[in-house]
FIFIVO-865661 format. One record per residue: residue in one letter; x, y, z of N, C-alpha, C, O in turn. Coordinates in steps of 0.05 Angstrom, whole numbers, padded with zeros to 5 digits, always signed. Last residue first. Layout:
AXYZXYZXYZXYZ/...
END
This chain:
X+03240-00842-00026+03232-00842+00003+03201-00864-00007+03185-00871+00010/X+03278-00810-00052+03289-00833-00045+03269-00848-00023+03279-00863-00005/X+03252-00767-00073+03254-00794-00088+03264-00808-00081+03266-00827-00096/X+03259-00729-00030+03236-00748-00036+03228-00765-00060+03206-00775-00065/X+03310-00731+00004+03312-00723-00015+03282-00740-00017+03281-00763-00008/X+03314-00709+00076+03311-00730+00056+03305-00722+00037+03293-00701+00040/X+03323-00714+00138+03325-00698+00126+03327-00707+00100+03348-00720+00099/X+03289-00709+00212+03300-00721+00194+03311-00710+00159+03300-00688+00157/X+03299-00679+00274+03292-00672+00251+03309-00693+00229+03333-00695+00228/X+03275-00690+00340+03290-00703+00318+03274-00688+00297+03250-00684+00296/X+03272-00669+00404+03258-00670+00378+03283-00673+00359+03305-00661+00361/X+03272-00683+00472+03284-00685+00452+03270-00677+00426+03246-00681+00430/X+03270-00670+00544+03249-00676+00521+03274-00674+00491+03294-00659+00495/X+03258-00681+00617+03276-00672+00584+03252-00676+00570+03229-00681+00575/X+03260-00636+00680+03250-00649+00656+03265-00649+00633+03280-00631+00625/X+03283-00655+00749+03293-00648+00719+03265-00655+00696+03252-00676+00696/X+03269-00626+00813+03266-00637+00792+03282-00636+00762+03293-00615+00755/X+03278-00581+00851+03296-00601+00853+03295-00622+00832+03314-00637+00830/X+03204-00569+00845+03235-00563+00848+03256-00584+00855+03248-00605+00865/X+03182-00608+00780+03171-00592+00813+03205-00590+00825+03224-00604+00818/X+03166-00584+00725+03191-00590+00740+03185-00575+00766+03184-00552+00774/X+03141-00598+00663+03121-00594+00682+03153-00606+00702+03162-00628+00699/X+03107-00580+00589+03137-00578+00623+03126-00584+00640+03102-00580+00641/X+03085-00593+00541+03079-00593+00561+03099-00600+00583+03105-00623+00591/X+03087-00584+00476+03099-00597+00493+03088-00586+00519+03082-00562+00517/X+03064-00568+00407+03078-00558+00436+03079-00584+00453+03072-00606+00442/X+03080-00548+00326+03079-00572+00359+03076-00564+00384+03091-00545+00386/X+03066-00517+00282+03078-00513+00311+03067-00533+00335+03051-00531+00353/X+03098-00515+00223+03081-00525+00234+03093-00519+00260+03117-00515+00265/X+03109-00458+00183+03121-00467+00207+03088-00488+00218+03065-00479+00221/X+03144-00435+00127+03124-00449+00130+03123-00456+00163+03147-00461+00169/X+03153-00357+00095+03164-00389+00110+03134-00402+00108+03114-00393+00098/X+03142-00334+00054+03166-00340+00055+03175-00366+00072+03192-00384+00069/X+03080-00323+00059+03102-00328+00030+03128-00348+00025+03134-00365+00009/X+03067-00360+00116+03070-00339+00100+03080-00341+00068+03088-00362+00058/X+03034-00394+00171+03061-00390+00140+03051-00368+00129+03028-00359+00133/X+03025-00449+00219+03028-00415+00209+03045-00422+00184+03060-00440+00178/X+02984-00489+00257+03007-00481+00230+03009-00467+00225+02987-00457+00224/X+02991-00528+00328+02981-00492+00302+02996-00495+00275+03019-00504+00274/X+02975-00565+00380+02978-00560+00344+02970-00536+00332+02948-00527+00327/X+02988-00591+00439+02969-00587+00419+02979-00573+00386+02999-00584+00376/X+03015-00637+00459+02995-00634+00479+02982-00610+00459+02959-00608+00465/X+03049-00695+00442+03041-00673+00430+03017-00666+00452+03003-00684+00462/X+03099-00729+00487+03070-00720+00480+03067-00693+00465+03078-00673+00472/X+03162-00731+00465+03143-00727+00486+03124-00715+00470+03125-00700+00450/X+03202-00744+00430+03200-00761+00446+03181-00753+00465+03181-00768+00485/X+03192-00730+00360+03195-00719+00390+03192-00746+00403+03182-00766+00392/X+03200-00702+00294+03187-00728+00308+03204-00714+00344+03219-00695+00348/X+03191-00691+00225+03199-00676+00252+03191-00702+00268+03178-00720+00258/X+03226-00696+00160+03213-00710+00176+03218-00693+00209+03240-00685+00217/X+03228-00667+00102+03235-00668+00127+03220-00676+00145+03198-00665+00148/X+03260-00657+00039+03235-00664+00052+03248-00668+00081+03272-00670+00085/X+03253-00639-00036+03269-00641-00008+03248-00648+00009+03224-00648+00003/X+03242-00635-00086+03249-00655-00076+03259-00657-00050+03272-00676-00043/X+03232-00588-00112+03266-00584-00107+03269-00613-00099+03291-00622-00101/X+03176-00591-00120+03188-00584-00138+03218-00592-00140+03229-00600-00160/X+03156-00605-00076+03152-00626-00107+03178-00618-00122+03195-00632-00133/X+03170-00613-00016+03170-00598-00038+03170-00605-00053+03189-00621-00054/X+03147-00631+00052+03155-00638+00026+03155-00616+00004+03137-00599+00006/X+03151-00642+00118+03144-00626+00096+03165-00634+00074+03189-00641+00076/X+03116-00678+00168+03134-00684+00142+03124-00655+00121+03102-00649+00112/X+03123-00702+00240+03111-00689+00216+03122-00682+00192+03146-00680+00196/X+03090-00718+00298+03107-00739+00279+03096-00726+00243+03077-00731+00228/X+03066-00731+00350+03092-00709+00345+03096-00725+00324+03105-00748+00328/X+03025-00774+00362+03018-00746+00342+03039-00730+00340+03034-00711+00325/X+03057-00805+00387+03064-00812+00364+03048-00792+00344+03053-00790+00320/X+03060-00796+00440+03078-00782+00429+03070-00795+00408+03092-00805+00407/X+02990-00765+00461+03011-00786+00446+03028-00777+00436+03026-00756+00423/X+02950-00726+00485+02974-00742+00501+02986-00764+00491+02992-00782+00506/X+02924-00711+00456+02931-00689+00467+02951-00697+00481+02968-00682+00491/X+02905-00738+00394+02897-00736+00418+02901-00722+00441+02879-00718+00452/X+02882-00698+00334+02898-00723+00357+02895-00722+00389+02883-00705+00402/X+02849-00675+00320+02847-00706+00307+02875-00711+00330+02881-00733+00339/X+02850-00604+00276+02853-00619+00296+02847-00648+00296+02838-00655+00274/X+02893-00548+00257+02881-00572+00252+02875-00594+00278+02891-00599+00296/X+02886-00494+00257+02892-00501+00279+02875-00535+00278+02856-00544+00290/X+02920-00428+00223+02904-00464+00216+02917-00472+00244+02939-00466+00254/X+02929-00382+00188+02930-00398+00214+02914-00411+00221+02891-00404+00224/X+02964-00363+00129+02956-00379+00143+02950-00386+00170+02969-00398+00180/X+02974-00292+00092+02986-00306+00114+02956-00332+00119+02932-00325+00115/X+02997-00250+00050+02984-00261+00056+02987-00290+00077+03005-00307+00072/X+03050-00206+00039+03023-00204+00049+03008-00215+00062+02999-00205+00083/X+03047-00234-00032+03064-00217+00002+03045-00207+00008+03026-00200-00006/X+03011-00301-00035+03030-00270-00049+03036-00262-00015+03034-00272+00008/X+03028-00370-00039+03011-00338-00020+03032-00318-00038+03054-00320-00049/X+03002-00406-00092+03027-00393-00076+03005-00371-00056+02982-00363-00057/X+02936-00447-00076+02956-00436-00099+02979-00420-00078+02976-00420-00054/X+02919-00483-00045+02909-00483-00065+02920-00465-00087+02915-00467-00111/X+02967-00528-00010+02958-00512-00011+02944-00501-00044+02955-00509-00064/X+02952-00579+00033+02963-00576+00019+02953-00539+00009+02934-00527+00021/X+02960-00634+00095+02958-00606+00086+02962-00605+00057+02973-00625+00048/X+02934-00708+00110+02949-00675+00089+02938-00650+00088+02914-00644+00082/X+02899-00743+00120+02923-00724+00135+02943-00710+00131+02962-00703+00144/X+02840-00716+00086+02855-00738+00108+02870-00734+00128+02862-00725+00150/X+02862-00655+00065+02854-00688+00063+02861-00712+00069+02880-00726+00062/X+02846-00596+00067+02852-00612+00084+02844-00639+00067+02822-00642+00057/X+02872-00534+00032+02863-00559+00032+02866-00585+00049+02888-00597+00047/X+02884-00457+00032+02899-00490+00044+02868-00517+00046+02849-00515+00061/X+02856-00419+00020+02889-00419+00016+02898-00445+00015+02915-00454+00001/X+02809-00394+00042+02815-00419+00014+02839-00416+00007+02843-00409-00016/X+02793-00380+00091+02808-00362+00071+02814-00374+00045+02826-00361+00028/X+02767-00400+00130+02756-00396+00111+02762-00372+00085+02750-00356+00071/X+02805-00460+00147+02802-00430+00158+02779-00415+00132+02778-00430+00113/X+02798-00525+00144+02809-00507+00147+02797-00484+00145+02773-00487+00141/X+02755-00574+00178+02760-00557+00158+02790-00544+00169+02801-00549+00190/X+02774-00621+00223+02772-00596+00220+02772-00600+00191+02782-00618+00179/X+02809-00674+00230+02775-00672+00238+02764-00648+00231+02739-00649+00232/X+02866-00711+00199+02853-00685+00209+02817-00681+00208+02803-00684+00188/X+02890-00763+00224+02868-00756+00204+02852-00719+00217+02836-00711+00233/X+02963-00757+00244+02933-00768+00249+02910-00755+00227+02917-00735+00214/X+03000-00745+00232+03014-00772+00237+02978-00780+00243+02969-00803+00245/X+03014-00701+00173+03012-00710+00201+03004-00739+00208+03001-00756+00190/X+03051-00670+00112+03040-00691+00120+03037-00688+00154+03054-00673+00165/X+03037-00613+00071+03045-00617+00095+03032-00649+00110+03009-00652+00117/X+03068-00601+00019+03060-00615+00024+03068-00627+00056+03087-00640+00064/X+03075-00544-00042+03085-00559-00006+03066-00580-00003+03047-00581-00019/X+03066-00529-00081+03094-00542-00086+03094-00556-00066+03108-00576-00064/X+03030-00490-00066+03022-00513-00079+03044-00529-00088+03038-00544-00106/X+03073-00445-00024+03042-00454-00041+03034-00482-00047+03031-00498-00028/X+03114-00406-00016+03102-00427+00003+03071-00423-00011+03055-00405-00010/X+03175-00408-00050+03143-00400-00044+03126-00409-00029+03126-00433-00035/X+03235-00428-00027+03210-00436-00053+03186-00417-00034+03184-00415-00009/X+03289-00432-00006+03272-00410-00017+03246-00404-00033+03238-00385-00047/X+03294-00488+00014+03309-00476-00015+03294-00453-00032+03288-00452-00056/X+03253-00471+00058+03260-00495+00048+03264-00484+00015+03247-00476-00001/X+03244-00452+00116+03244-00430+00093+03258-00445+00068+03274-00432+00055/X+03208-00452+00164+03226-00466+00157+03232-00454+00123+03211-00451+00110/X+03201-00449+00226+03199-00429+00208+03213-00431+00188+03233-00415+00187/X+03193-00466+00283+03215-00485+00258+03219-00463+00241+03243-00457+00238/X+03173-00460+00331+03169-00451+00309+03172-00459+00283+03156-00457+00265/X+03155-00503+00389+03176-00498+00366+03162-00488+00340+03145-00501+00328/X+03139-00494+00449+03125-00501+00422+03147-00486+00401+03152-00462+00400/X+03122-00511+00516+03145-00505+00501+03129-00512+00468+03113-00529+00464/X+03094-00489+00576+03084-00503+00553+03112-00495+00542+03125-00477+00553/X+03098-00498+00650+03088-00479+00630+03086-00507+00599+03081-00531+00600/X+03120-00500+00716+03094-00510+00697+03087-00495+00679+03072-00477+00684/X+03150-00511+00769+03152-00488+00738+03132-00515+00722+03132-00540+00720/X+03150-00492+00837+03142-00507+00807+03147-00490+00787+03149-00466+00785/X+03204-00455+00876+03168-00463+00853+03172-00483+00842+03195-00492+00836/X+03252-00452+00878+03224-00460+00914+03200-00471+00897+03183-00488+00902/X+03297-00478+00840+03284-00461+00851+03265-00471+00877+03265-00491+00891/X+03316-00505+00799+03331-00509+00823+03316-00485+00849+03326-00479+00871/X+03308-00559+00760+03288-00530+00773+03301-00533+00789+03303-00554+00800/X+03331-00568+00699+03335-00571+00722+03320-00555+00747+03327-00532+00747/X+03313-00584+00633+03309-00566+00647+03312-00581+00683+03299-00601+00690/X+03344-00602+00575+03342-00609+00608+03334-00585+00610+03342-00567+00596/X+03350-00629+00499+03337-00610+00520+03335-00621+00565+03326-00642+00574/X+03356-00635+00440+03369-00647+00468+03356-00623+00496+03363-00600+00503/X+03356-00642+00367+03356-00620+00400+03346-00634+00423+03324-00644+00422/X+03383-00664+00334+03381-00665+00344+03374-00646+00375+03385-00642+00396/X+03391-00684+00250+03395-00663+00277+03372-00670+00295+03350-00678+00288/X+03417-00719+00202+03391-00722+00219+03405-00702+00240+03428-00705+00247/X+03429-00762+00163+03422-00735+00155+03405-00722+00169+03383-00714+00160/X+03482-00796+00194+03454-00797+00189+03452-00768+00179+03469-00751+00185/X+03539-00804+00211+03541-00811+00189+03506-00817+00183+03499-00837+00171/X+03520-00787+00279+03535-00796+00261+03529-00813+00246+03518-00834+00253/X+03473-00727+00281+03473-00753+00291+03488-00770+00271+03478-00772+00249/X+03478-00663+00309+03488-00673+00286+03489-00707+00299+03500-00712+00320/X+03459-00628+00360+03469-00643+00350+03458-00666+00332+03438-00680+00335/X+03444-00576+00409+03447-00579+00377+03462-00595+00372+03485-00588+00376/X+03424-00581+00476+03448-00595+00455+03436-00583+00426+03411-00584+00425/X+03411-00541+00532+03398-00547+00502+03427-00558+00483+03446-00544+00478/X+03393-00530+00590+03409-00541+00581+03405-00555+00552+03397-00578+00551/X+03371-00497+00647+03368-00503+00625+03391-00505+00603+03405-00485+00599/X+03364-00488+00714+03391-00481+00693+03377-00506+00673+03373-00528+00681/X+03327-00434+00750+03330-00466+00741+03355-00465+00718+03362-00444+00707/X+03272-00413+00792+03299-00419+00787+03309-00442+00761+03297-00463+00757/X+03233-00377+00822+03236-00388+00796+03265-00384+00789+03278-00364+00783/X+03232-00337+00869+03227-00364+00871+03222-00392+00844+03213-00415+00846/X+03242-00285+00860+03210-00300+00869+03211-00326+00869+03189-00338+00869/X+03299-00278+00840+03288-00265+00879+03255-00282+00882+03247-00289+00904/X+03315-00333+00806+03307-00304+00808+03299-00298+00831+03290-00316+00844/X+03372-00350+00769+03371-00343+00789+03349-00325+00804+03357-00304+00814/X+03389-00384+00707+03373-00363+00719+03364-00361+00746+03343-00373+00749/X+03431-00409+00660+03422-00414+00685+03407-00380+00695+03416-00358+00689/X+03437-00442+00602+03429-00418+00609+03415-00424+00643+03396-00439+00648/X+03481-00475+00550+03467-00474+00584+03461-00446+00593+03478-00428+00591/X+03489-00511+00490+03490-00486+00506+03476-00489+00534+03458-00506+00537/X+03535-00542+00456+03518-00545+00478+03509-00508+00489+03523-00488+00492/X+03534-00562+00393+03533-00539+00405+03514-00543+00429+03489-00545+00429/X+03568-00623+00348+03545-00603+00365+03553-00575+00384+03576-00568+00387/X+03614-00631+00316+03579-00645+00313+03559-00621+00326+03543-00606+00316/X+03665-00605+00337+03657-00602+00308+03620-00619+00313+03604-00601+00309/X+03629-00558+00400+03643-00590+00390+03645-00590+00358+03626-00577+00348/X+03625-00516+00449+03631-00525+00420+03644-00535+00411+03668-00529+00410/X+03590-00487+00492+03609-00508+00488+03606-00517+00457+03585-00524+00446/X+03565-00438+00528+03563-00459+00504+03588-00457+00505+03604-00440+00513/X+03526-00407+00577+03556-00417+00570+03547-00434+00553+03525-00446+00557/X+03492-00344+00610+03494-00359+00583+03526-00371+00590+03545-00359+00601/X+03456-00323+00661+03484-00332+00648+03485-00356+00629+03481-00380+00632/X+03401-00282+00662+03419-00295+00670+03446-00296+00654+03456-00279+00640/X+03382-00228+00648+03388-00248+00630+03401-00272+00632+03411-00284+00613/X+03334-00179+00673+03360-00203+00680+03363-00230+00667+03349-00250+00672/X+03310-00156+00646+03311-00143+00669+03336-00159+00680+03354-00150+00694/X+03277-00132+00584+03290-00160+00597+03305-00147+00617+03316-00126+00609/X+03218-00112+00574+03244-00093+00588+03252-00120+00594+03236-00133+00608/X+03168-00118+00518+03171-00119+00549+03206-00113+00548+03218-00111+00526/X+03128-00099+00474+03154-00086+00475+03168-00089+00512+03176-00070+00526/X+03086-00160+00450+03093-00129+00466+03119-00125+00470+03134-00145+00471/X+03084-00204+00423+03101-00180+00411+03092-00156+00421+03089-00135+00408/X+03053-00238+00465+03084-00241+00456+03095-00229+00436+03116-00239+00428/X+03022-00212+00508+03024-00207+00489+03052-00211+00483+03071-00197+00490/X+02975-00228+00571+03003-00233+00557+03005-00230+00528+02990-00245+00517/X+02928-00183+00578+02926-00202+00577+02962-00206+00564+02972-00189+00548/X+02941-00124+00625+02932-00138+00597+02940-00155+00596+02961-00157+00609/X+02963-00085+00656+02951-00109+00661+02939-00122+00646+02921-00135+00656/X+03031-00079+00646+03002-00068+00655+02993-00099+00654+03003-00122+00653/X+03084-00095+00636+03088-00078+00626+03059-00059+00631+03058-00035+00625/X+03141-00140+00670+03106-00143+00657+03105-00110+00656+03120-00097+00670/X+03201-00158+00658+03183-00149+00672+03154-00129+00660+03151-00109+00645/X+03234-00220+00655+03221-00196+00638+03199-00186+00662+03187-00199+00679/X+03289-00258+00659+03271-00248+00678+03251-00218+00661+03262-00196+00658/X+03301-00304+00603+03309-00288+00643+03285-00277+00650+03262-00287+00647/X+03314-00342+00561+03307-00312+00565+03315-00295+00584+03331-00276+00583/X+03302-00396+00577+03316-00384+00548+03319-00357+00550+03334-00350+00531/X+03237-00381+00605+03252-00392+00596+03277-00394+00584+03265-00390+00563/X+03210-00318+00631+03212-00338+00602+03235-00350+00602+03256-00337+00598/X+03174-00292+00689+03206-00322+00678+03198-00321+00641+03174-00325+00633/X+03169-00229+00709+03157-00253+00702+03180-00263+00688+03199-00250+00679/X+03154-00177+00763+03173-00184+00733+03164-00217+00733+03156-00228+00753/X+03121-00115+00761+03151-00142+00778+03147-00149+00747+03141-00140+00725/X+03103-00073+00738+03120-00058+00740+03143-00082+00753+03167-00079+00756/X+03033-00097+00740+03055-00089+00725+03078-00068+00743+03070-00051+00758/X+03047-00158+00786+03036-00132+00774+03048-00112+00759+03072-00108+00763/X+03043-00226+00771+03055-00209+00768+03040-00179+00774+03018-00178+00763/X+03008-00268+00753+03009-00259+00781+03029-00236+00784+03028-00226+00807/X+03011-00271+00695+02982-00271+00712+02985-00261+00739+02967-00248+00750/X+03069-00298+00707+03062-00275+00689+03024-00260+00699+03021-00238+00710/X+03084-00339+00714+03080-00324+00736+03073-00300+00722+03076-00280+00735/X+03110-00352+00649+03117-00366+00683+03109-00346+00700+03127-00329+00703/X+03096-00359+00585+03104-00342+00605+03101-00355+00639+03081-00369+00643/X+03122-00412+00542+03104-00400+00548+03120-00388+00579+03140-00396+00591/X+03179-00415+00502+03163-00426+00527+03134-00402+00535+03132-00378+00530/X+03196-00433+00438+03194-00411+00451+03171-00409+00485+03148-00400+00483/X+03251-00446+00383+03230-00449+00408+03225-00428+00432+03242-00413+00442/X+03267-00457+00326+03278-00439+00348+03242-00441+00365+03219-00437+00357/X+03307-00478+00271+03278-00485+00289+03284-00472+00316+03305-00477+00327/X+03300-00409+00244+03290-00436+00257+03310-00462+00266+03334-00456+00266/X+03315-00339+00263+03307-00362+00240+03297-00389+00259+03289-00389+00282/X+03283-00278+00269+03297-00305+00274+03293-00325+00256+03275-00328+00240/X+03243-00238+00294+03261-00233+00271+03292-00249+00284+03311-00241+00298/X+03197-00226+00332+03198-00247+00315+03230-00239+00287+03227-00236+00263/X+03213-00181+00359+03198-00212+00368+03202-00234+00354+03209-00257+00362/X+03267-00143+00352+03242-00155+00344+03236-00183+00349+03250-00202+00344/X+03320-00138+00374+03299-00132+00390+03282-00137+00379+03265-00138+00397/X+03353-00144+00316+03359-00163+00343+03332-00164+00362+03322-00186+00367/X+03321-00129+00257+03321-00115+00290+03329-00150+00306+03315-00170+00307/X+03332-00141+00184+03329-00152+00223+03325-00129+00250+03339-00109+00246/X+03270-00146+00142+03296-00131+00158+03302-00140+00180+03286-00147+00196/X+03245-00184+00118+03258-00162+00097+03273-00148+00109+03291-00135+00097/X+03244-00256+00132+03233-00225+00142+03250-00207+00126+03271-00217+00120/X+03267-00301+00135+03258-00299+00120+03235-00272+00122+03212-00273+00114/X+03335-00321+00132+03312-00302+00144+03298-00296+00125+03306-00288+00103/X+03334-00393+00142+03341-00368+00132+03318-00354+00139+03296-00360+00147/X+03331-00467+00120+03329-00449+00136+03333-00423+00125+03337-00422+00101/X+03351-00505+00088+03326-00505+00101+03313-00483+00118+03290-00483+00128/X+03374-00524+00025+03370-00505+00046+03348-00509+00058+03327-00514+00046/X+03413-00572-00017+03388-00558-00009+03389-00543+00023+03404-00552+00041/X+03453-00604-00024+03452-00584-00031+03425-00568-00028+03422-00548-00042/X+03448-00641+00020+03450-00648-00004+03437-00630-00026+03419-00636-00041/X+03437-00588+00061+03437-00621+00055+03423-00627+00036+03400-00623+00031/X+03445-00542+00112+03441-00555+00080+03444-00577+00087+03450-00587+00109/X+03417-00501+00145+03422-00518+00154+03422-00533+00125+03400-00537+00115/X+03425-00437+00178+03436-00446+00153+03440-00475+00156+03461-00481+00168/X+03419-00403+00221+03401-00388+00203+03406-00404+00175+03398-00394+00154/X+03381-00427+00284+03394-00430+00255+03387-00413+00230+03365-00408+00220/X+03381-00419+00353+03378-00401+00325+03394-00413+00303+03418-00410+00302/X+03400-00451+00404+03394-00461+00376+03378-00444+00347+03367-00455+00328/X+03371-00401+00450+03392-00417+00439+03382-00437+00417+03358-00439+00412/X+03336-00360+00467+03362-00352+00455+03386-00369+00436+03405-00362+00421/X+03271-00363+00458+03295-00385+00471+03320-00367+00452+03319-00362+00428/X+03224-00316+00437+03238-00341+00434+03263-00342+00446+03278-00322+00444/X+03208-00273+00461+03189-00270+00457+03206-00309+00455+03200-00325+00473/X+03253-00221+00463+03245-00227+00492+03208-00252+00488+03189-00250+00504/X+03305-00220+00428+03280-00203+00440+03272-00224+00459+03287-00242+00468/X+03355-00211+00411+03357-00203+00442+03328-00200+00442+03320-00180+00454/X+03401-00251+00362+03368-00245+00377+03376-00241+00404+03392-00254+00418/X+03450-00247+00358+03438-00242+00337+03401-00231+00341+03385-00215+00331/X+03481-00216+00413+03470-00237+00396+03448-00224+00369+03437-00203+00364/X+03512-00167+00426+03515-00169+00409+03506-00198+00380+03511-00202+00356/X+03499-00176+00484+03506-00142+00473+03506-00149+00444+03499-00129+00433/X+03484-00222+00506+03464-00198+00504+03474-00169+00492+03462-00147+00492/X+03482-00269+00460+03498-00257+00469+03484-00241+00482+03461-00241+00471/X+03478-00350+00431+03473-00325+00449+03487-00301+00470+03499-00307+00490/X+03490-00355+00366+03508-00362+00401+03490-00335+00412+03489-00312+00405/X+03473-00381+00315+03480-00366+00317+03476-00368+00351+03458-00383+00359/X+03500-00430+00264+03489-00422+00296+03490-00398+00299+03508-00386+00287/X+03497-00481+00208+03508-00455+00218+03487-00445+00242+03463-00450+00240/X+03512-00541+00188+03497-00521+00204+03517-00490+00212+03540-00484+00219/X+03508-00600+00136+03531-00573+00142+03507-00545+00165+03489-00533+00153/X+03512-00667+00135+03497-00638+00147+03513-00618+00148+03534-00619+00162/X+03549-00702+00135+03522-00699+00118+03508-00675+00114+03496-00667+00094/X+03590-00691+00159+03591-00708+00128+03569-00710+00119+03566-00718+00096/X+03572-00666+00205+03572-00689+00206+03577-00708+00189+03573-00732+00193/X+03594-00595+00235+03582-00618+00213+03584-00646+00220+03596-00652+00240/X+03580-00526+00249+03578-00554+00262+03571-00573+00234+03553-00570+00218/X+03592-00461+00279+03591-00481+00251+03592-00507+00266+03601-00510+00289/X+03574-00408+00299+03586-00434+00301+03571-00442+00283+03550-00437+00272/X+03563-00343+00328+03559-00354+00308+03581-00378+00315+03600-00375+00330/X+03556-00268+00338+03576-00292+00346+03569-00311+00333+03563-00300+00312/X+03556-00217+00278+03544-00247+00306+03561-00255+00308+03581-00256+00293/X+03591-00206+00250+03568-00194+00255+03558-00195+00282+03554-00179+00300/X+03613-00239+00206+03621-00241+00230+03608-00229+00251+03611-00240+00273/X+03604-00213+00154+03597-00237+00156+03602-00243+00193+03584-00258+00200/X+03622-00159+00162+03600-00159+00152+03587-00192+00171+03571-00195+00189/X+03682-00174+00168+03666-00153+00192+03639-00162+00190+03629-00171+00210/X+03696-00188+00124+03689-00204+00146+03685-00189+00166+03687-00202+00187/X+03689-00146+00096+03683-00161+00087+03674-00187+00120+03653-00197+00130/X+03738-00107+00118+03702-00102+00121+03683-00120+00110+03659-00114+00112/X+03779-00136+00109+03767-00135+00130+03745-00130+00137+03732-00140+00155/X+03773-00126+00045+03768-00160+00061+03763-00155+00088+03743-00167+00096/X+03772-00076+00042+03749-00089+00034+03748-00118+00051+03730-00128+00065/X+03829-00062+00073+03809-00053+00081+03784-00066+00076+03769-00071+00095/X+03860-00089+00029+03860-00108+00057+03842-00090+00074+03838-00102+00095/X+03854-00056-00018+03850-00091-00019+03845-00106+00012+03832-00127+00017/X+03881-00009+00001+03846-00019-00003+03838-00039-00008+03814-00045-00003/X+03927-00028+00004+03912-00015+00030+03881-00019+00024+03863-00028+00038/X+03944-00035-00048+03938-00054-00031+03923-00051-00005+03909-00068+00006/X+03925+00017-00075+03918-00005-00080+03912-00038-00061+03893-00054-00060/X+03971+00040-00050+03948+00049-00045+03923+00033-00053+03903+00034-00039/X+04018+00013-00070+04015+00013-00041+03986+00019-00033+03976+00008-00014/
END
């Protein structure tokens, strides 16, 4: 009897463990995804720096991984302690704010500014009103909707799909922003990806392709090699050591500069990024653990307005390509 009591204590604390988060599963026969759902008492991310919605921490195919944490501890409340591809809007009224009102992020709600220093996206700001989160969950996709109501005149219900594209090895983010507010909302959107690809090292195994002839050197840390329109790198980063490269060569208003490919020699995996709206500019970051090229996008929703925008991730073994 005592035996069994502890058999069905471990399993429960077992899925206690794994259950943690709210969280959704989504497939397509190709794609197996795991979500994590925005909560404010108990999401996986409550900081105040990236979009609450479409956190992946598990996206396979054909037995390979693309995603995961790739930080040594979580805090929900740390800026950066998330997985990918997870996006993140630039600040709304923030400049006009004084410290102690409060400023829009996106995905987020209402944060209130903290002095008068220049915007710092891992300062420790007070989320003040989180609006109202609803997702919808389909076996393909994960709708989520975040509507925000604020007293200054920044309004709007934002509307993000995660979806799985049939019988393709291909995801989908789907994006509305509705301004239902008195203002304009005019800011920037730029996806992290932070892509942590079958746990490999982020070195000389990678291979970062772009859709134009890069015009820059790179940084003068001799980590990373520019040629042509390849990234690559000159040996692994140890812990520690970090990339920020701000390649440049396109133009600032083609969608066909959104158009980007990481590859791994080693595992063969590979991934195509691509968008339906103008690249308006370009960062790369990485570390040991991840890799993140960072695209942005340019909003722009005069009230009563809608803006969309979409980004496609493709997903490919690179011997077949």
């Amino acid at each position: 009897m005592i035996k069994h009591v502890l058999t069905v204590c471990i399993v429960i604390s077992c899925l206690q463990v794994f259950a943690q988060y709210p969280e959704a599963r989504i497939s397509n026969g190709e794609i197996e995804v795991r979500l994590y759902l925005p909560d404010t008492r108990a999401g996986f991310y409550r900081g105040t720096r990236f979009d609450w919605s479409g956190v992946i921490p598990s996206l396979k195919y054909k037995g390979h991984e693309y995603f995961g944490e790739w930080y040594a501890e979580h805090d929900p409340k740390r800026h950066d302690a998330i997985t990918g591809p997870v996006e993140a809007f630039d600040p709304i009224d923030y400049d006009s704010a004084a410290p102690g009102e409060t400023f829009i992020k996106i995905g987020i709600g209402t944060v209130k500014k903290l002095n008068n220093s220049p915007y710092r996206f891992n300062a420790p700001f007070e989320l003040v009103n989180t609006g109202a989160w609803k997702v919808r969950k389909k076996h393909d996709r994960v709708i989520f909707t975040h509507k925000l109501n604020d007293d200054k005149g920044f309004s709007y219900i934002y509307t993000k799909t995660v979806r799985l594209l049939k019988g393709k090895p291909e995801l989908i983010l789907e994006h509305k922003l509705k301004n239902t507010g008195q203002k304009s909302i005019n800011t920037s959107v730029f996806n992290h990806n932070f892509f942590m690809i079958d746990s490999q090292t982020t070195g000389s195994d990678f291979t970062v392709t772009l859709p134009f002839k890069i015009a820059n050197e790179p940084s003068g840390k001799k980590l990373m090699d520019f040629n042509e329109n390849k990234m690559t790198y000159l040996r692994d980063l140890k812990k520690g050591e970090s990339t920020m490269e701000y390649p440049t060569g396109y133009s600032g208003d083609k969608v066909e500069d959104y158009d980007f490919r990481i590859e791994n020699k080693k595992t063969g995996s590979g991934v195509r990024i691509t968008a339906d709206r103008a690249l308006s500019k370009f960062m790369y970051w990485s570390v040991s653990t991840t890799l993140s090229p960072e695209p942005f996008i340019k909003v722009d929703a005069d009230p009563g307005k809608e803006f969309n925008w979409a980004i496609k991730y493709q997903f490919y073994n690179t011997e077949k390509q």
